[in-house]
C-alpha positions as CSV (number, residue, x, y, z in Angstrom):
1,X,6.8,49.2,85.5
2,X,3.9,46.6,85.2
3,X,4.4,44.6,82.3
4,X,0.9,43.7,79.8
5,X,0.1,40.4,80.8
6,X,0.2,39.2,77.3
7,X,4.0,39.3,77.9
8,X,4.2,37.1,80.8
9,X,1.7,35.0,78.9
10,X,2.4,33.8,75.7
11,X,6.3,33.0,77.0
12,X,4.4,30.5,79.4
13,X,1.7,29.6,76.5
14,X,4.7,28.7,73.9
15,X,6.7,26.3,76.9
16,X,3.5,24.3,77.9
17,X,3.1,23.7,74.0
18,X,6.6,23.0,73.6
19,X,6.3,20.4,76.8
20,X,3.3,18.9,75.3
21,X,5.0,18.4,71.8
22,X,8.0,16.6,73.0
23,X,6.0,14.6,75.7
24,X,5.6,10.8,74.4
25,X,2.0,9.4,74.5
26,X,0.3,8.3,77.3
27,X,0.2,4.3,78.5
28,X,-2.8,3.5,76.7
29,X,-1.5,4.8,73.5
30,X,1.8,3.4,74.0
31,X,0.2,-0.2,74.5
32,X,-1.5,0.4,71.3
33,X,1.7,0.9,69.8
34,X,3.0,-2.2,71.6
35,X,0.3,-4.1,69.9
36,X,1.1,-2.5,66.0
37,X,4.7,-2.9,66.8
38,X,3.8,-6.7,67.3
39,X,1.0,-7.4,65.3
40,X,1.9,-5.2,61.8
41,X,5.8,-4.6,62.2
42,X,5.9,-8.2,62.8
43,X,4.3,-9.4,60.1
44,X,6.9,-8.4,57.7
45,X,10.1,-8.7,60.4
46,X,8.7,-11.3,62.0
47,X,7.3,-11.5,65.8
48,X,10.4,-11.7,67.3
49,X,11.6,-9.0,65.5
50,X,14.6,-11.2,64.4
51,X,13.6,-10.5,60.4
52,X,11.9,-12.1,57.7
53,X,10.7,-10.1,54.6
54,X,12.3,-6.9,56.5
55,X,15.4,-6.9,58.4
56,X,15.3,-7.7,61.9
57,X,14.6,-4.7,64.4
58,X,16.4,-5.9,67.6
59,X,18.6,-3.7,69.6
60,X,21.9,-4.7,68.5
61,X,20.6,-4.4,65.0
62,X,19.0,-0.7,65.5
63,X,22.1,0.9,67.9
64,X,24.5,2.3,65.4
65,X,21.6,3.7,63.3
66,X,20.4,7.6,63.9
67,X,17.2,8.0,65.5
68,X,16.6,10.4,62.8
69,X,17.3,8.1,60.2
70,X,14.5,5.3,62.0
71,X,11.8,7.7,62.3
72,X,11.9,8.8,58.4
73,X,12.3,5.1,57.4
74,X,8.8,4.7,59.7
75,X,7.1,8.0,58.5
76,X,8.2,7.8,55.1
77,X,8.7,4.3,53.9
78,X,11.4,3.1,52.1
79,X,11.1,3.6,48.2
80,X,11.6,0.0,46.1
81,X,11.1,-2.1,49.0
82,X,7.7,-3.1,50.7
83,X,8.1,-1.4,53.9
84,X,5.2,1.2,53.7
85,X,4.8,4.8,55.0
86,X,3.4,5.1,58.1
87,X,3.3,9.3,58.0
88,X,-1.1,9.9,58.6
89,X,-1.5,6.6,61.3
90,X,1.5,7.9,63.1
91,X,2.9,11.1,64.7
92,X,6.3,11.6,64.5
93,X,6.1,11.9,68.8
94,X,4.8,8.2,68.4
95,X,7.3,6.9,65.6
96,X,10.0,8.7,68.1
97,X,8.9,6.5,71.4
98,X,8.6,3.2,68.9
99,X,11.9,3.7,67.9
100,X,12.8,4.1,71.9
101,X,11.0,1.2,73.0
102,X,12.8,-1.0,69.8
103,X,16.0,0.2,71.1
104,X,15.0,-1.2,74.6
105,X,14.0,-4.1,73.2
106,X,10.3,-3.5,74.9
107,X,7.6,-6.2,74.0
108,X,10.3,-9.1,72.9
């Protein structure tokens, strides 16, 4: 039996939107992250990320934490402390690879 080809479609439809959700930005983007991740993150913990008014945001410092728990702090902000919401400038796929590339230690 010849199946409607809206069934064979929209399966295929929902995965390449499901691929392009979860795929991190591309290299221009993630230089421009680079450069906020620098420039603004390090204005408050400081350009080498070892702290300053924020704590510092090197790998050893960032390992035990949840992922989770890094990309709220960046989305949301933290109430009763200066560190700002960044939910509106940033997608959570872009607070998600920042998080990655602090974790690597990228850009230090």
């Amino acid at each position: 039996m010849k199946q409607p080809a809206c069934k064979l479609f929209v399966p295929a439809l929902f995965a390449w939107m499901a691929s392009v959700a979860c795929a991190g930005p591309d290299a221009a983007r993630q230089d421009e992250l680079l450069y906020l991740l620098e420039q603004d993150c390090g204005s408050c913990h400081g350009l080498t990320r070892k702290g300053g008014l924020g704590p510092p945001l090197l790998p050893e410092n960032l390992r035990d934490r949840p992922a989770s728990q890094l990309v709220a702090t960046v989305l949301d902000g933290r109430a009763g402390t200066p560190m700002p919401p960044w939910r509106g400038l940033l997608t959570e796929a872009e607070v998600q690879w920042l998080v990655e590339a602090l974790r690597r230690g990228e850009g230090l």
